[in-house]
C-alpha positions in Angstrom: -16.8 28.9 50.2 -20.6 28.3 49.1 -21.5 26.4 46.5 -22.5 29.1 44.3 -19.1 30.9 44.5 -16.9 27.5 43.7 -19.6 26.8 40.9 -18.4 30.4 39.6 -14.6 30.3 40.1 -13.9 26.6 39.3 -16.7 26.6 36.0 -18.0 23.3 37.7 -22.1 23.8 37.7 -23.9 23.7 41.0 -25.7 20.6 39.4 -22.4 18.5 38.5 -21.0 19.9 42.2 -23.8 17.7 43.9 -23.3 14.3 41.2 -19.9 14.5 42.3 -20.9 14.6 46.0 -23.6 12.0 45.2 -20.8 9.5 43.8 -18.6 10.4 46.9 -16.3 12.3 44.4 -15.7 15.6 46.7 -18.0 16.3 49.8 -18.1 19.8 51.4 -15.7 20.1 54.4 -18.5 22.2 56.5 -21.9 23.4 56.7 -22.8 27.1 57.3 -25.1 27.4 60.3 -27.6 28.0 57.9 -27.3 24.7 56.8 -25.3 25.3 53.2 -22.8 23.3 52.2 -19.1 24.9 52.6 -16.3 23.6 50.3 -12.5 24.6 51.9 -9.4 24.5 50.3 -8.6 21.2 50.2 -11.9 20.4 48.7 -11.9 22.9 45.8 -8.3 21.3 45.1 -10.0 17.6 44.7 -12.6 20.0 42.9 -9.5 20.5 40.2 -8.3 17.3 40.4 -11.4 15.8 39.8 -11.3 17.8 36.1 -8.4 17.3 35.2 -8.5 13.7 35.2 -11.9 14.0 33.1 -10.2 16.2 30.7 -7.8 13.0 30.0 -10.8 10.7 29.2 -11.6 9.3 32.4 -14.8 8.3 33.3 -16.0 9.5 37.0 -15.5 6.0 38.8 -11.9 5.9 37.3 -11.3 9.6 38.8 -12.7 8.2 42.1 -10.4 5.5 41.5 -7.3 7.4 41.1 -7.9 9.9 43.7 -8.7 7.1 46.2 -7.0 3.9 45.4 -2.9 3.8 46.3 -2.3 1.2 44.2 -3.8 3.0 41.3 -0.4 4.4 39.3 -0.1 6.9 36.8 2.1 4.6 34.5 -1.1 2.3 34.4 -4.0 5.0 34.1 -2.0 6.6 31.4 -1.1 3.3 29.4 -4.4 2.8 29.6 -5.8 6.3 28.3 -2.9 6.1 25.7 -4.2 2.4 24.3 -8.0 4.0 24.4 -7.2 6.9 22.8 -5.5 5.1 19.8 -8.5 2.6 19.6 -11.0 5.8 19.4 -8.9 8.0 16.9 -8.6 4.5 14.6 -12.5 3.8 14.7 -12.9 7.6 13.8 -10.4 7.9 11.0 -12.1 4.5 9.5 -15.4 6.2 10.0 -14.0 9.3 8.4 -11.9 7.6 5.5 -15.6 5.5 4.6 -17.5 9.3 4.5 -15.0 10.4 2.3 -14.9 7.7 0.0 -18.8 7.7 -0.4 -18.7 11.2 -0.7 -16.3 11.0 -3.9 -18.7 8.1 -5.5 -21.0 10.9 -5.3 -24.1 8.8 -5.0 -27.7 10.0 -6.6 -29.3 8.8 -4.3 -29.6 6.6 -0.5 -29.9 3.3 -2.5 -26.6 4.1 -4.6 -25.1 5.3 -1.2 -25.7 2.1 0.4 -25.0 -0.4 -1.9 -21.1 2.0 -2.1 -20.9 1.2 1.6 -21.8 -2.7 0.9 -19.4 -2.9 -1.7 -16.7 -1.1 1.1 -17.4 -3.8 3.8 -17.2 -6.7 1.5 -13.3 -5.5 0.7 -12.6 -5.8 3.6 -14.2 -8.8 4.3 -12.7 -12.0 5.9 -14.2 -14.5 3.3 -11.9 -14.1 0.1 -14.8 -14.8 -2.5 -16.9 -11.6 -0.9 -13.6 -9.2 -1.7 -13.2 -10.8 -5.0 -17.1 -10.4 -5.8 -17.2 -7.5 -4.2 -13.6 -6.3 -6.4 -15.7 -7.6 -9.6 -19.0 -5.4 -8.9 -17.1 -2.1 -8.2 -15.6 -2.4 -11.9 -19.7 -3.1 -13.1 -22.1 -1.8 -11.5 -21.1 0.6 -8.3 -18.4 3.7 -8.8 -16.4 2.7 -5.6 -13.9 5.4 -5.1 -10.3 4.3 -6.9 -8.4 5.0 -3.5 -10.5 1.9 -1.5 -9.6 0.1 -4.7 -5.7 0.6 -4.6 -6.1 0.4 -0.8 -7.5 -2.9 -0.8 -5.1 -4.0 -3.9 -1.7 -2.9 -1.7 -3.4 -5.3 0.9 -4.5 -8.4 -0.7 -3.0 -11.6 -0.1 -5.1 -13.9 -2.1 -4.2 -14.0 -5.7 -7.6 -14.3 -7.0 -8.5 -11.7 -5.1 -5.5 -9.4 -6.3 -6.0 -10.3 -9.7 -10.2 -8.8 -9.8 -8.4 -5.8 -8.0 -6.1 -5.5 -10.7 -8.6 -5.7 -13.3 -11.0 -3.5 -11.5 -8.0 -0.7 -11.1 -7.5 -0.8 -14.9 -10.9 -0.2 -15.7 -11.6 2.3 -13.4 -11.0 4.6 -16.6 -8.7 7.6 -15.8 -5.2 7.9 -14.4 -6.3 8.0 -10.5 -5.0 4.8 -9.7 -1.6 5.2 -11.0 -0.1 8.0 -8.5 -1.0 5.9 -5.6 0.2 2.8 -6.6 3.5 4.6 -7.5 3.5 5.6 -3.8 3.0 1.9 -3.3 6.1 1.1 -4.9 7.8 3.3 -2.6 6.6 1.3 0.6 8.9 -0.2 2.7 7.3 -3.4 3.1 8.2 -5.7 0.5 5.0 -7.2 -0.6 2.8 -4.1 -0.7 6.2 -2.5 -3.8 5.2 -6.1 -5.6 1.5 -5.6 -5.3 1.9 -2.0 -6.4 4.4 -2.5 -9.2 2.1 -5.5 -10.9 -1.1 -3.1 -10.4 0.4 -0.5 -11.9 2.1 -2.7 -15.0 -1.2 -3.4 -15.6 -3.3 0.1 -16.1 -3.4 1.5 -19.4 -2.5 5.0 -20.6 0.9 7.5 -20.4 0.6 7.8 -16.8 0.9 4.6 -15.5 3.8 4.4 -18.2 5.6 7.3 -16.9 5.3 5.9 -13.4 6.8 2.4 -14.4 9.8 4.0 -16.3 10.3 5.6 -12.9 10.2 2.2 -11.4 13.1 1.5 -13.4 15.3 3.2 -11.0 14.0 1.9 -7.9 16.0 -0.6 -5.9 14.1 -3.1 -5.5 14.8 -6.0 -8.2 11.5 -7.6 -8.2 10.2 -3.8 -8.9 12.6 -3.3 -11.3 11.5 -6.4 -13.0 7.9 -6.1 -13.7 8.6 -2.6 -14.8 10.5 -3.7 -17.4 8.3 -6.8 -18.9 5.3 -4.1 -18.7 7.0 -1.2 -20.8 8.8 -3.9 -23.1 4.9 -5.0 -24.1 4.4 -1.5 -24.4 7.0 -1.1 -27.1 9.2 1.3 -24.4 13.0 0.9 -25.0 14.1 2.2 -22.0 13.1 -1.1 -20.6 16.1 -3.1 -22.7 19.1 -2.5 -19.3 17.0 -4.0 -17.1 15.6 -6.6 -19.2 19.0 -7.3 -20.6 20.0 -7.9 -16.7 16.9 -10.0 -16.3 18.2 -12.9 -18.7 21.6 -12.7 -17.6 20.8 -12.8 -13.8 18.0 -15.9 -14.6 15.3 -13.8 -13.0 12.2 -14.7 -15.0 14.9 -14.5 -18.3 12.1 -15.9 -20.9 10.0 -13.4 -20.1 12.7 -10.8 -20.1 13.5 -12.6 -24.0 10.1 -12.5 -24.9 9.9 -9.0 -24.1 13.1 -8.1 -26.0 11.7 -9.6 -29.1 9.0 -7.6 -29.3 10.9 -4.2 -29.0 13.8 -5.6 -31.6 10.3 -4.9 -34.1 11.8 -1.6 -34.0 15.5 -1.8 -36.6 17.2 1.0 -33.8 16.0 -1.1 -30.8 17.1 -4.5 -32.4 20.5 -2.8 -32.9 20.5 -1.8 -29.2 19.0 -5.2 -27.6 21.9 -6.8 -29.9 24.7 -4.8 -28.5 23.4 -5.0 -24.8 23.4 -8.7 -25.1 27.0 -9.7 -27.2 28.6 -7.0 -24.3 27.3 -9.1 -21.5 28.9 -12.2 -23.2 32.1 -10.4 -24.3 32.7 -10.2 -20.4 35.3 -12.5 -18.9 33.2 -13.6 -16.0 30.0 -14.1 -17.4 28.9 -18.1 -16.5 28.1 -20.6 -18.9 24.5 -20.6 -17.7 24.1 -16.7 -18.1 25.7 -17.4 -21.9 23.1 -20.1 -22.9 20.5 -17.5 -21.5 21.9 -14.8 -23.8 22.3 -17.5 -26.4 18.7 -18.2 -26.9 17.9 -14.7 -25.7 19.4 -13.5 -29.5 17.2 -15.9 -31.0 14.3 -13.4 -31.0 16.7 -10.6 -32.1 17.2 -9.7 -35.9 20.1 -8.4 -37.7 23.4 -8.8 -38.7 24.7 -8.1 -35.3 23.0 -10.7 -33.6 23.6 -13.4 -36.0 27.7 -12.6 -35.4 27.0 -13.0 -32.4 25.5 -16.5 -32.6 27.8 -17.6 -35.1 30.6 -17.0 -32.6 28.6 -18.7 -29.6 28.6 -21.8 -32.0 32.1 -22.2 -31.1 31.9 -21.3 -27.1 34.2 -23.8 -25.1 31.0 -24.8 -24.0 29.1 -27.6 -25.7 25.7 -26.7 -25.0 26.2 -23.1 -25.6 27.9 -24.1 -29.4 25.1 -26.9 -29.5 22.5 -24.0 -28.9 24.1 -21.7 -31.1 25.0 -23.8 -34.2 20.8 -25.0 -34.4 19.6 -20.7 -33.8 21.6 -20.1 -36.2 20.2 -23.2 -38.8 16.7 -21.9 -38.0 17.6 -18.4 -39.0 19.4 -19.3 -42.2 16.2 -21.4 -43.3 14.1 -18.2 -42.0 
């Protein structure tokens, strides 16, 4: 078969044909006695092969490679495509996720354009004072898209750094941030639920509260807990279970207490923190450590319920409970 007629069945140019005999690729089988080159069977075959393996990604001295070399496997060519592949579809999802993200800044102009993209490479710098500069300057001067903010918050290990984030996130001015930290706080990895949850305690407004009082539920503790001190600040009283756990298990319990104290302002509240507490001490295997936690934990509670409560502690079996008790109870009276 001429040239011409494999270029035509095969869809391989004339051209590319005699680079690929040039590079040793596939060389006609005959000549015509005219002189023309004549590819057989076999050759348009390699012809196919040859195309195949470019269709995977390999360049031509790799397909030379493969066709020629023995030692050459499969196993390795592909492991090898498979890795390059990854690398390429990585570079071009960054390069597409950057677009997107200067796209929503919607720039006026190339300066703001590029000084968006300079405030993108600085967050994810190595040097911790460019991210934290860099975390500082979106919230001033440059619109940097909220999802390369919560990105680059879910990420950060540096708590300077995490902190500007934080603030940056909570003044980016409308309730963007808050559905994609709550994703956060659904992440599997540990760290990133903590940097999500204390992000999200941190925005103003109803969504970010309605995201927290879902992050109530979750079952993460450490989730559960900075849910709770953020919506107790917030005057939220569906905050008082966990918080009431919070000082009986010791897990930051005088934040927990400070936290109850401010939503016993409301009389209903104060009647509920009151009862959530004496229940915890009414139960038999509650330890003397969790009872001097409640103890001082109805301290910051009014009402006639929590001042039974302490006036009954001031006889606990335990000394320093009764010790801690007996004086509460003395300050409230002069109160």
């Amino acid at each position: 078969m001429l040239i011409g007629e494999v270029a035509r069945r095969s869809g391989v140019s004339a051209r590319m044909l005699r680079h690929y005999e040039s590079l040793g690729l596939v060389r006609p089988s005959g000549r015509t006695g005219s002189g023309y080159r004549e590819y057989s069977g076999a050759d348009i075959r390699r012809i196919f092969h040859i195309e195949g393996l470019r269709s995977l990604g390999l360049s031509l001295r790799e397909v030379g490679r493969a066709l020629d070399d023995p030692a050459f496997t499969p196993s390795e060519l592909v492991g090898d495509l498979v890795r390059r592949t990854r690398e390429r579809i990585a570079a071009k999802t960054g390069l597409l996720t950057r677009l997107r993200r200067i796209d929503a800044a919607a720039p006026a102009g190339w300066e703001d354009a590029l000084q968006v993209v300079a405030v993108l490479r600085a967050l994810g710098s190595e040097s911790a004072d460019a991210r934290q500069r860099a975390a500082l300057f979106s919230a001033e001067e440059v619109p940097v898209p909220v999802e390369a903010l919560v990105e680059a918050a879910l990420s950060e290990t540096d708590p300077n750094v995490a902190g500007a984030l934080r603030w940056a996130l909570a003044r980016s001015g409308d309730d963007g941030p808050a559905p994609l930290l709550a994703e956060g706080v659904g992440s599997p990895v540990a760290a990133v639920r903590e940097r999500a949850v204390r992000a999200l305690a941190e925005l103003p407004g109803d969504e970010a509260a309605a995201r927290l009082r879902d992050a109530l539920e979750n079952a993460d503790v450490v989730v559960r807990g900075y849910a709770a001190l953020a919506l107790g600040t917030r005057g939220e009283p569906d905050a008082v279970p966990t918080l009431v756990d919070m000082v009986v298990e010791g897990r930051n319990d005088t934040d927990a207490a400070d936290a109850l104290s401010v939503l016993a302002g409301d009389r209903a509240t104060a009647d509920r923190i009151a009862t959530g507490l004496v229940d915890r001490l009414a139960h038999g295997a509650t330890e003397v450590s969790a009872r001097g936690r409640l103890t001082q934990a109805l301290a910051g509670i009014p009402g006639p319920r929590a001042s039974r409560a302490l006036r009954e502690l001031s006889h606990d079996t335990d000394p320093s409970v009764a010790l801690t008790a007996a004086y509460l109870l003395r300050l409230r009276d002069a109160g």
